[in-house]
Structure formats: C-alpha cells, structure tokens
N, C-alpha and C positions, 0 to 999 in steps of 0.2 A: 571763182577762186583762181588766180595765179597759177600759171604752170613754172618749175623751173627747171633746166636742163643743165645735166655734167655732160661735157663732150670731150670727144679726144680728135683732136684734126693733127694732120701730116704735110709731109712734102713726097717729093720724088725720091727722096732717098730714105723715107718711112720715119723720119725721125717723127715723136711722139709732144704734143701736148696737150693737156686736161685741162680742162676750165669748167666754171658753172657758172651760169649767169639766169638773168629772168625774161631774156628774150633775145633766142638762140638764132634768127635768122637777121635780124641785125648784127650781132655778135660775130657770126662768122664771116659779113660783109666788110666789118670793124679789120679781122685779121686779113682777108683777102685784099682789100685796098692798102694794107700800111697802117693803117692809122694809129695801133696799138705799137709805143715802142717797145725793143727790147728783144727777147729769145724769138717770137712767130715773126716778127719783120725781118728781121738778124738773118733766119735759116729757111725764109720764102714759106712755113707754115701756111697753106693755102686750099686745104683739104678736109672735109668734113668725114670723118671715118665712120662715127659713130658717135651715136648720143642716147639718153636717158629722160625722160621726165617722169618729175617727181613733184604732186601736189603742196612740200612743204621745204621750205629751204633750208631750213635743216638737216632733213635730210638728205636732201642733193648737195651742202657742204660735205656732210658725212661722207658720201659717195665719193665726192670729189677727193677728201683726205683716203680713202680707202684705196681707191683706185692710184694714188699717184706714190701710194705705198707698196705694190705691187712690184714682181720683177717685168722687165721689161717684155720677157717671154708671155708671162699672162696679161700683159696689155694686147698684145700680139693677139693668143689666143680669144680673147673677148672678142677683138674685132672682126677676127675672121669669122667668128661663129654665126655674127650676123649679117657679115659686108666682106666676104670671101674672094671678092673682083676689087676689093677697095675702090668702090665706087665713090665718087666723089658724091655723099648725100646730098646735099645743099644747090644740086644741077636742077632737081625736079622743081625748084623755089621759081625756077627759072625758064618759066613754061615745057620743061621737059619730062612733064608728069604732074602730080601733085603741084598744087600753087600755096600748099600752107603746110603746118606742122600741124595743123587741126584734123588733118583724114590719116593721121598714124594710128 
C-alpha cells in the first residue's frame, strides 16, 4: 500500500508551506531545485520542517486542508514539538543519516 505525506517546508526566514503528495523525497527535491513554479520558488522554500504519513490520501488531503487552516502560531508549534532545531529533515536522504523515509 502507498504511503502519502502532508509536509510543511520553510526558508530562512520561517515562512510556511504545506503540501501532500505520494512521494515526499522527490517532492522536496521538486521544491529545492525550482522546478515547482510559484509561492516555494518565489520565497527560496527549501526546507523540510516536518512531515506526516498517512496510508490513505484522503486522509492526508484532510490533513493537508486541516493544517493549512491553522494559525500560523500552531503550525509553529507542531513543528517545533518534533523538529525543535528546524532541522532541515530531508539532509539524512542525503547520506547524512537515514537514506529513506522507510526507517521512520
């Protein structure tokens, strides 16, 4: 079965975006090269803050709509709860730990 992930990636200056897709480390190679036009190329989005998987895409749309109905303070707080150093997730993809989203 399919995994699918809501994420929220950043910049330097913390600004916030959500997305869900069905294959999160492509995805975020997608926003860290440009290739995505629009708001994440616009403002250098280049940051994996945090993310979620969810066995069924409905539900991870759900999430996705939940979360980006949020104030901006509780997107804040979700992040830190997990990723308190806003560690760039998506580093370990990158022989710097972990080489997949399978040993989460």
């Amino acid at each position: 079965m399919p995994d699918y992930y809501v994420y929220i990636m950043t910049n330097r200056s913390r600004s916030l975006y959500t997305g869900v897709t069905n294959d999160l480390e492509r995805r975020v190679q997608e926003h860290k090269q440009k290739l995505v036009p629009g708001f994440t190329s616009k403002y250098n989005i280049n940051t994996l803050a945090w993310y979620e998987t969810f066995s069924n895409v409905g539900q991870a749309i759900e999430g996705e709509k939940r979360i980006k109905g949020w104030s901006r303070l509780k997107k804040l707080a979700l992040i830190e709860a997990k990723n308190p150093h806003w560690e760039d997730l998506s580093d370990r993809w990158n022989g710097n730990g972990d080489s997949s989203l399978r040993s989460e």
